[in-house]
C-alpha positions as CSV (number, residue, x, y, z in Angstrom):
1,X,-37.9,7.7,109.1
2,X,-41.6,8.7,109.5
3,X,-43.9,6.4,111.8
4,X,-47.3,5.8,111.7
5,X,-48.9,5.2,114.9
6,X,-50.6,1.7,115.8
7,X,-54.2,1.7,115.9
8,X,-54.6,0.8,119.9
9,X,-58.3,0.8,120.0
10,X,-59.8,-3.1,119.9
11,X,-62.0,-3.9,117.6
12,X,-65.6,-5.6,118.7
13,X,-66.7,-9.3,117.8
14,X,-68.8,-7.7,115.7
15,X,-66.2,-5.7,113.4
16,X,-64.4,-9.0,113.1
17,X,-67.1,-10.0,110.1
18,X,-67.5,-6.6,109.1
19,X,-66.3,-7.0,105.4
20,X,-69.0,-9.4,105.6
21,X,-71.9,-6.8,105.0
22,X,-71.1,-6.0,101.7
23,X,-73.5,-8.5,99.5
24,X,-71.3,-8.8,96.8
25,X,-68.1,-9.7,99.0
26,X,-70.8,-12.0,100.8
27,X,-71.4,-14.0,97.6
28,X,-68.2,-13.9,96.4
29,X,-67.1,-15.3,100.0
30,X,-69.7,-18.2,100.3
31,X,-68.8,-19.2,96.6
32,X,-65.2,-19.5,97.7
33,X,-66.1,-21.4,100.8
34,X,-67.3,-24.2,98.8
35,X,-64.9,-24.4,96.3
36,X,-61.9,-24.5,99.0
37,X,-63.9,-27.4,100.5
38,X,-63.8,-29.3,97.2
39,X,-60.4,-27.9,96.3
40,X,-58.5,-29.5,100.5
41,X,-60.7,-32.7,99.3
42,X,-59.0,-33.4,96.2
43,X,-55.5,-32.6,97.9
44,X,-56.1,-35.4,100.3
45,X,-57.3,-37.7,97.3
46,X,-54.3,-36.2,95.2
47,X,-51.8,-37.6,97.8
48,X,-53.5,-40.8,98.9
49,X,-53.9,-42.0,95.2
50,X,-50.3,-41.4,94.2
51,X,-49.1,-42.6,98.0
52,X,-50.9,-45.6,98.1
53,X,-53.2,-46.4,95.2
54,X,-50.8,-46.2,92.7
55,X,-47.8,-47.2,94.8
56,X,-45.8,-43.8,94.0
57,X,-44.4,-43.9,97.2
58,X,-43.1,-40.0,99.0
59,X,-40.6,-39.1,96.5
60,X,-43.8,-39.3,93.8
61,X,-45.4,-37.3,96.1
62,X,-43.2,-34.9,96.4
63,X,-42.5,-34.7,92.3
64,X,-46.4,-34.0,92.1
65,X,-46.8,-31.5,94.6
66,X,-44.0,-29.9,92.8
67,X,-45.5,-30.1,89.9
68,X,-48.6,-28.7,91.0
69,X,-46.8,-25.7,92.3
70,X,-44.7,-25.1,89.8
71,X,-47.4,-22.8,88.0
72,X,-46.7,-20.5,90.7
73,X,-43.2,-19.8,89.7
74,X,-43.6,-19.9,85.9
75,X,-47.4,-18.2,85.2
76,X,-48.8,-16.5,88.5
77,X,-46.7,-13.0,87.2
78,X,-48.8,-13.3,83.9
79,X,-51.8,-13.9,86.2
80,X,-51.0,-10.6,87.8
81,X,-50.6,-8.6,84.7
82,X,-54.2,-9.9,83.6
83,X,-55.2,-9.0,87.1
84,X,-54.2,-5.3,86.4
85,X,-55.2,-5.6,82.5
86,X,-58.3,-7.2,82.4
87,X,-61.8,-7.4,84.0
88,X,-61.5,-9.9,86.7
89,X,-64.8,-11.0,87.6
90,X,-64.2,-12.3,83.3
91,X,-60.9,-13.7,84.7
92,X,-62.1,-15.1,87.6
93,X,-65.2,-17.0,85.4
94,X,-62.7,-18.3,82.6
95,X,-59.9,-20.1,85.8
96,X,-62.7,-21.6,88.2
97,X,-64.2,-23.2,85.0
98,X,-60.5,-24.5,84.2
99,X,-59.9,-26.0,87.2
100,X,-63.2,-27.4,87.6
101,X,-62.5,-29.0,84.3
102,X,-58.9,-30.3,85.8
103,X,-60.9,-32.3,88.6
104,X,-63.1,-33.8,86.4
105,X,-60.9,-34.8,83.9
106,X,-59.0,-36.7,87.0
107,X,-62.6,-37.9,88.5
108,X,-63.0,-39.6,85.2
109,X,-59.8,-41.5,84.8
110,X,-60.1,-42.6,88.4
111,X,-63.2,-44.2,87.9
112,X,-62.7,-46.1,84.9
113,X,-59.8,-47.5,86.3
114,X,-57.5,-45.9,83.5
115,X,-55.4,-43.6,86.0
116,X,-51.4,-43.9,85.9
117,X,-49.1,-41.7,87.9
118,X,-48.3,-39.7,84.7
119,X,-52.0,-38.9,84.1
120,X,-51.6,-37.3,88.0
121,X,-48.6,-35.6,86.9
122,X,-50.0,-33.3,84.0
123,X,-53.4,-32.7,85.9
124,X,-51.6,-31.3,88.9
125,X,-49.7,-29.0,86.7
126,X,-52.6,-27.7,84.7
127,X,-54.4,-27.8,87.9
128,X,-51.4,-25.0,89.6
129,X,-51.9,-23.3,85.6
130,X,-55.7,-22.6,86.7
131,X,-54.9,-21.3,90.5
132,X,-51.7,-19.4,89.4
133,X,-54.0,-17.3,86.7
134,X,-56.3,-17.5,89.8
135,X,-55.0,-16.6,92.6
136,X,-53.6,-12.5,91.9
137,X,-56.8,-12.0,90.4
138,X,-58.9,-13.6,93.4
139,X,-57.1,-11.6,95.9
140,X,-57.3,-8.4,93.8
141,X,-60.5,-8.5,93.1
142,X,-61.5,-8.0,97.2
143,X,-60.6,-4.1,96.4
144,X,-63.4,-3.6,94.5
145,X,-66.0,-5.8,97.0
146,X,-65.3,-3.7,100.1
147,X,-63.9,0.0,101.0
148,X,-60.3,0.7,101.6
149,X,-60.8,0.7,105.4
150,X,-62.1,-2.9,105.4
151,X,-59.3,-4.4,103.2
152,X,-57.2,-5.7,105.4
153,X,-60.5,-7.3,107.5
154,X,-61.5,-9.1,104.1
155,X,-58.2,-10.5,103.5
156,X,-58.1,-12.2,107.3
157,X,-61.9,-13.4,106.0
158,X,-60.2,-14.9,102.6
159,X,-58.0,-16.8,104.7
160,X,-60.9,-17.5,107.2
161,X,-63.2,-19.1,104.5
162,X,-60.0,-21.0,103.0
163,X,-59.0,-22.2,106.3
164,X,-62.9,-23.0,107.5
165,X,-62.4,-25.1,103.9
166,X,-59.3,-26.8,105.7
167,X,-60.9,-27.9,108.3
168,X,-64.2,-30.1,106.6
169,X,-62.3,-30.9,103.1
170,X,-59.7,-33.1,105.0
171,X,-61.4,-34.8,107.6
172,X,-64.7,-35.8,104.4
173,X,-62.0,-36.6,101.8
174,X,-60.9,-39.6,104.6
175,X,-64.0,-40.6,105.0
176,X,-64.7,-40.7,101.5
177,X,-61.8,-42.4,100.4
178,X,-62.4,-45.0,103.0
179,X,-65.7,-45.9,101.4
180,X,-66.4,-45.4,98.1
181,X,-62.4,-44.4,96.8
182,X,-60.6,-41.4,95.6
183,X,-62.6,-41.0,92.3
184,X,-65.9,-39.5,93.2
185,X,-63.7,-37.4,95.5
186,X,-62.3,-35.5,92.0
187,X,-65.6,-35.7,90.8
188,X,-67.0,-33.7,93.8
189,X,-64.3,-31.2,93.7
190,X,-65.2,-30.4,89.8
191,X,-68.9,-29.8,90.6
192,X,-67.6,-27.5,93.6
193,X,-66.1,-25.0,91.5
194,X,-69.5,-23.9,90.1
195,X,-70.1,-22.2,93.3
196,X,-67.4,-19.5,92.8
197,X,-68.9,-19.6,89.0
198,X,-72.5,-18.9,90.3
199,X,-71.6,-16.3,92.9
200,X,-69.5,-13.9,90.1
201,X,-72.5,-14.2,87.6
202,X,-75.0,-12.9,90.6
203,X,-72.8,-9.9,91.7
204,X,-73.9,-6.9,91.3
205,X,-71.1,-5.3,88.9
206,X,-68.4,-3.8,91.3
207,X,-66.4,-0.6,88.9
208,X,-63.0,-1.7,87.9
209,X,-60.1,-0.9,90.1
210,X,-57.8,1.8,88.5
211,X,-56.0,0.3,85.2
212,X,-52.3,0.5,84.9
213,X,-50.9,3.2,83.1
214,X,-47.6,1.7,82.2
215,X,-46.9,1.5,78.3
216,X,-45.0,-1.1,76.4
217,X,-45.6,-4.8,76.0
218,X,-46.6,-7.3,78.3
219,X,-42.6,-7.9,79.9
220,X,-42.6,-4.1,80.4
221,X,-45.1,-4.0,82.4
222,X,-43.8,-6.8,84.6
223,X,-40.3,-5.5,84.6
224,X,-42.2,-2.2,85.9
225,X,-43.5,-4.4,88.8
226,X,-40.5,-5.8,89.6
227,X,-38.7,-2.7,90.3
228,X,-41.2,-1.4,92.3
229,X,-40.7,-4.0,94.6
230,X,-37.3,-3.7,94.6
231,X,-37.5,-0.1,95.4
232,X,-39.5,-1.1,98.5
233,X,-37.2,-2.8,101.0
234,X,-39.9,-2.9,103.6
235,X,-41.8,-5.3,100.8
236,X,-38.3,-6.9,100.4
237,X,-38.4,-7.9,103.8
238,X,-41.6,-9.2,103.9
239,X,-41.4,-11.3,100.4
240,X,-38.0,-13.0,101.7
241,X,-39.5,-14.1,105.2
242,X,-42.6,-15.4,103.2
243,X,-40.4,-17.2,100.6
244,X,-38.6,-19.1,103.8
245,X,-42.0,-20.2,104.9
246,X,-43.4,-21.1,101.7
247,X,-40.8,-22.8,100.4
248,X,-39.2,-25.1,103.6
249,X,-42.0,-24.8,106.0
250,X,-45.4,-25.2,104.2
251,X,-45.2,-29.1,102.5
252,X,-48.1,-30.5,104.8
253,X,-49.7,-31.8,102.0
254,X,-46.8,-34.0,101.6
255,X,-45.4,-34.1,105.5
256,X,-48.8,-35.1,106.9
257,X,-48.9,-37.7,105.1
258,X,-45.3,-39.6,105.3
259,X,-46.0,-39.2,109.4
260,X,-49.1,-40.6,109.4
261,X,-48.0,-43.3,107.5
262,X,-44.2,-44.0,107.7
263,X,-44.2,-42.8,111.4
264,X,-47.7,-43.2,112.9
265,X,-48.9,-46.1,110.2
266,X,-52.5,-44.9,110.4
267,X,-54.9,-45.2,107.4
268,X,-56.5,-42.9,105.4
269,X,-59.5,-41.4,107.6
270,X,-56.3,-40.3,110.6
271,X,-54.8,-38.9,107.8
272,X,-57.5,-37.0,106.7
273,X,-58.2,-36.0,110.2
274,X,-54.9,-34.4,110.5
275,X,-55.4,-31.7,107.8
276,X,-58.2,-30.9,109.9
277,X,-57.0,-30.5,113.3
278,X,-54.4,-28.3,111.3
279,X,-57.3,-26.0,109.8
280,X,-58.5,-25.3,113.3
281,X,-55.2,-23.4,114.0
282,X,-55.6,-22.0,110.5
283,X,-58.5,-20.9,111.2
284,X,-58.3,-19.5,114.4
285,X,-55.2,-17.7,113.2
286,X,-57.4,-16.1,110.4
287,X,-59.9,-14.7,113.0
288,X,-57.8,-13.4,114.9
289,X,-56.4,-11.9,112.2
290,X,-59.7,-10.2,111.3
291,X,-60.0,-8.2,114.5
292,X,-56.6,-6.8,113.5
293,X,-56.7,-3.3,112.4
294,X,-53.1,-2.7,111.2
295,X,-50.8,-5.3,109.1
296,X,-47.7,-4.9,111.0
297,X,-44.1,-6.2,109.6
298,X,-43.1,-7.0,113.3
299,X,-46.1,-9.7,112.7
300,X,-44.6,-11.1,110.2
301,X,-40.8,-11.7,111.2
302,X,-41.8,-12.8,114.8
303,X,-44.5,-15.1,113.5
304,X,-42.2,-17.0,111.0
305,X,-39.6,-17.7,113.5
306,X,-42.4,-19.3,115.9
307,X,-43.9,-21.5,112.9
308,X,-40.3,-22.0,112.5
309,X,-40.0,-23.7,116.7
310,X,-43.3,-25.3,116.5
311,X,-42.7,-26.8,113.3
312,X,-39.5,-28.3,114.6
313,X,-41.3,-29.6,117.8
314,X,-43.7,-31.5,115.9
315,X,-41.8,-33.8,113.9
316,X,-40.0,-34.6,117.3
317,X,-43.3,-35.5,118.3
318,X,-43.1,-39.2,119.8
319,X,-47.5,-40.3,119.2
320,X,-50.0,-39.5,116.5
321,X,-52.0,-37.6,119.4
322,X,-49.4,-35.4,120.0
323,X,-48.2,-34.8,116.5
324,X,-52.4,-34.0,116.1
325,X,-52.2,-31.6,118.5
326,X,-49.1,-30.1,117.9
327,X,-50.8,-28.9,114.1
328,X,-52.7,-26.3,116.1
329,X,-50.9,-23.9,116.8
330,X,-48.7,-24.1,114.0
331,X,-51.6,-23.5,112.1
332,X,-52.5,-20.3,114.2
333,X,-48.8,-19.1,113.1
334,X,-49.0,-19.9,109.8
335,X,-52.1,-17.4,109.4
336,X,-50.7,-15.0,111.7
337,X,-47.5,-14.7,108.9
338,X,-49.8,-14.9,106.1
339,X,-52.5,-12.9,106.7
340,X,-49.9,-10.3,108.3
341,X,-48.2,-10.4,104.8
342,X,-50.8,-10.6,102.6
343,X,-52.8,-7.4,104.3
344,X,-49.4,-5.5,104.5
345,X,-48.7,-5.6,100.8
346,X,-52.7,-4.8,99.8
347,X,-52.5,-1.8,102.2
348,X,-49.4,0.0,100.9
349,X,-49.2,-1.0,97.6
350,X,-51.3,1.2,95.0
351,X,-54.7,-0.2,93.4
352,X,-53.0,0.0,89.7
353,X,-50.2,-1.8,90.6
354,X,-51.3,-4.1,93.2
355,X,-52.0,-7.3,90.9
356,X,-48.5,-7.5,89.6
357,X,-46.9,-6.6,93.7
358,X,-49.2,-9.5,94.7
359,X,-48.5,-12.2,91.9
360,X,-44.8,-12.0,93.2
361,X,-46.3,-12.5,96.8
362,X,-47.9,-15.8,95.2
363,X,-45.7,-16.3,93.2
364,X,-42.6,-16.3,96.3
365,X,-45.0,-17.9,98.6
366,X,-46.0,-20.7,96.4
367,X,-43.2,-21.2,93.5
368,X,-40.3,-22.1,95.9
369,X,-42.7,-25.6,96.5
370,X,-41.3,-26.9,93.4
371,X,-37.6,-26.8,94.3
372,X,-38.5,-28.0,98.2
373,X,-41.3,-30.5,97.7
374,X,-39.3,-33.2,96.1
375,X,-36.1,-32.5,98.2
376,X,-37.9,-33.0,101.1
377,X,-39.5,-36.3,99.4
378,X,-36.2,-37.4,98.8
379,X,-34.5,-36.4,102.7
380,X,-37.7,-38.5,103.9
381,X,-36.9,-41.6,102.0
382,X,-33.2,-41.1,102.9
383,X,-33.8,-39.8,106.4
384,X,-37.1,-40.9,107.7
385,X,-40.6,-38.8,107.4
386,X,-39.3,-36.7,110.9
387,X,-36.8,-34.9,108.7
388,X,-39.4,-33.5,106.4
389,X,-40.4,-31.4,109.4
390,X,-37.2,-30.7,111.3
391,X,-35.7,-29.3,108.5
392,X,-38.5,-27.0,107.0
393,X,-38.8,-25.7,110.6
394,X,-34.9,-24.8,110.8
395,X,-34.7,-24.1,107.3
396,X,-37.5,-21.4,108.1
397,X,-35.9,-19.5,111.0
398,X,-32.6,-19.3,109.1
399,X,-34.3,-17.6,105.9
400,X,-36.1,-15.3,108.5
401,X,-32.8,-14.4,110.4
402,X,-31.2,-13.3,107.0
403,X,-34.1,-11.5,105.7
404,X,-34.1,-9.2,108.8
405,X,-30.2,-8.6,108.8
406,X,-30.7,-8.1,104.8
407,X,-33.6,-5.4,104.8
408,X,-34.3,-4.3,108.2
409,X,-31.3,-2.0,109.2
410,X,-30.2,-0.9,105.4
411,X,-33.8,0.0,104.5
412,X,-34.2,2.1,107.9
413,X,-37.5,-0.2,108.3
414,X,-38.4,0.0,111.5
415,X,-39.6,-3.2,113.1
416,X,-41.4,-1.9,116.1
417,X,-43.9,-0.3,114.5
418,X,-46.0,-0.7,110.6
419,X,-44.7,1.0,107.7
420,X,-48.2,1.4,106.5
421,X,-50.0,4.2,104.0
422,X,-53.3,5.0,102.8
423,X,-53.8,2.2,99.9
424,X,-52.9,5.1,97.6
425,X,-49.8,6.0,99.0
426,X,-46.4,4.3,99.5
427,X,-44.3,4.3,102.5
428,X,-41.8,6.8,103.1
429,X,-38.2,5.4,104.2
430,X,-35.0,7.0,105.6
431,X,-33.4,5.9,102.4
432,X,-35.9,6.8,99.5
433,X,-39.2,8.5,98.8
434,X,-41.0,6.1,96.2
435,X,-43.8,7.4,94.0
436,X,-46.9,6.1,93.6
437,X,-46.8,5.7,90.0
């Protein structure tokens, strides 16, 4: 097996932001900032509304976050193959407008008083349509804003500005929601998105990243996707540890809630607070992240099995002020995997190819929400609210455990050190050469 040797050499505070010099990643960055604020806002509202307005109680919680999330299994592939088919600055115009349009549309029935649990349904589902078409496309598009070297660096920042998001959306969606209700917070989020709008109209024109040369129809060229992964057990790996998180571990929108109320019985604003005391972690996970040169797989498996631990240790936690502080570092490892994953897959996957590899990364992360959001709505009710969290954070460590004895010794991946390429390359394995094409 061939190694590639770790980058020892630390980078400077400065490097940290480095991606940062680029004016049209700058735009594009600051647009996203504000959006994500709006976007954690109307999560908040989303679950308050349905929690407590309307009386939906968790299992409704869980059958909307679902819902939501369920775009991610069904469409975020097809949002991939326009990723590598189309222009996506066009793309990235036509979802932000959609989803801009979602929150308004919700704003609206909120206000005049017309909303009903099914209206929250459908919205929340055309809602994860917009951000499933969104999100390959979004992350794609950061090739063509920065040089290969500074990839991985504007990932960690992606996740920076999302979780710098985290940490105001939360904490002003409480506040607003105690004062003047959830309905202007929808409205806000709809006029958020046209920062993201603004910002791709002022960039400068960045040259299209390589189009795929695969023939055939539309399936085709997904199916041509799939096997690539599947000839990468080193992305294997990775995309079953992610699935574990995503899918048991990552339901705060829903867990935060139950605790704070079935557990903690605090009101909206110590609710709100929460998500922001978690985006601290997230944050700081995401920085630290960014001084990181290499994306390494070792990362990625160790970090999952701590956010596994911590996540178990927090719903044990017997006060709100605990549980509060507890959401730290669990938020630090939750970037750590992430951002680990997410740079690994950019890195070694080829520019032609790299929408479809990294809708099944969304698509893995995010689609298994559907199938665990509302069984974890339904062990709280059974269970209590604690449950939601001790079993995600076992649930998590044993999808981990299995990835590694699946992948790691068959594939001759080597844990100890990065399988990582040039972004044009692919990496070499003990067990088969893979081309780039």
């Amino acid at each position: 097996m061939k190694e590639f040797p770790l980058l020892r050499k630390a980078p400077s505070s400065r490097s940290m932001f480095r991606s940062l010099r680029h004016r049209d990643y700058r735009l594009f960055w600051f647009g996203m900032v504000v959006s994500n604020i709006g976007t954690w806002m109307q999560r908040v509202a989303q679950d308050w509304l349905v929690l407590v307005v309307l009386g939906g109680g968790a299992e409704a919680v869980g059958i909307t976050t679902g819902l939501q999330f369920l775009p991610f299994l069904l469409v975020t592939p097809f949002g991939g193959l326009l990723a590598d088919r189309l222009p996506k600055r066009k793309l990235l115009l036509a979802t932000n407008a959609f989803m801009g349009a979602t929150g308004l549309t919700l704003g609206v029935l909120v206000v005049t008083g017309t909303a009903q649990i099914w209206h929250v349904y459908v919205l929340a589902f055309l809602l994860g349509v917009g951000t499933a078409l969104d999100n390959p496309a979004r992350q794609a598009f950061v090739g063509e804003l920065v040089d290969n070297g500074e990839l991985a660096n504007a990932v960690a920042l992606n996740s920076a500005s999302f979780n710098a998001a985290r940490l105001i959306g939360p904490g002003l969606a409480g506040v607003l929601i105690g004062t003047i209700g959830t309905g202007p917070v929808f409205l806000l989020n709809a006029v958020s998105f046209g920062a993201p709008v603004l910002a791709l109209l002022l960039l400068s024109g960045p040259a299209p990243a390589a189009a795929s040369t695969s023939d055939g129809g539309a399936f085709a060229r997904l199916a041509e996707g799939v096997r690539y992964v599947r000839g990468r057990p080193d992305l294997m790996l990775v995309l079953l540890v992610v699935f574990g998180v995503g899918t048991f571990g990552l339901n705060f929108q829903m867990t935060t809630a139950l605790m704070a109320t079935a557990i903690y019985d605090k009101g909206p604003h110590a609710y709100g607070l929460l998500g922001s005391i978690l985006a601290i972690g997230s944050l700081s996970g995401a920085l630290l992240a960014a001084r990181r040169t290499t994306p390494r797989q070792r990362l990625v498996v160790g970090g999952a099995v701590a956010f596994g631990v911590l996540e178990v240790t927090a719903g044990l936690m017997p006060n709100y002020a605990l549980f509060a502080v507890s959401l730290v570092p669990i938020g630090v490892m939750t970037m750590t995997v992430l951002t680990a994953a997410n740079g690994y897959i950019q890195t070694t996957v080829p520019a032609h190819m790299r929408g479809r590899v990294l809708s099944l990364y969304v698509m893995i992360l995010m689609g298994g929400t559907p199938a665990g959001a509302p069984v974890i709505g339904w062990v709280a009710d059974l269970f209590g609210a604690r449950w939601s969290l001790l079993g995600g954070g076992i649930l998590t460590i044993a999808c981990t455990v299995l990835a590694v004895l699946i992948f790691a010794r068959p594939s001759g991946v080597e844990l100890r050190h990065p399988l990582r390429t040039a972004p044009h390359r692919v990496a070499t394995h003990s067990v088969a050469t893979h081309s780039a094409s």
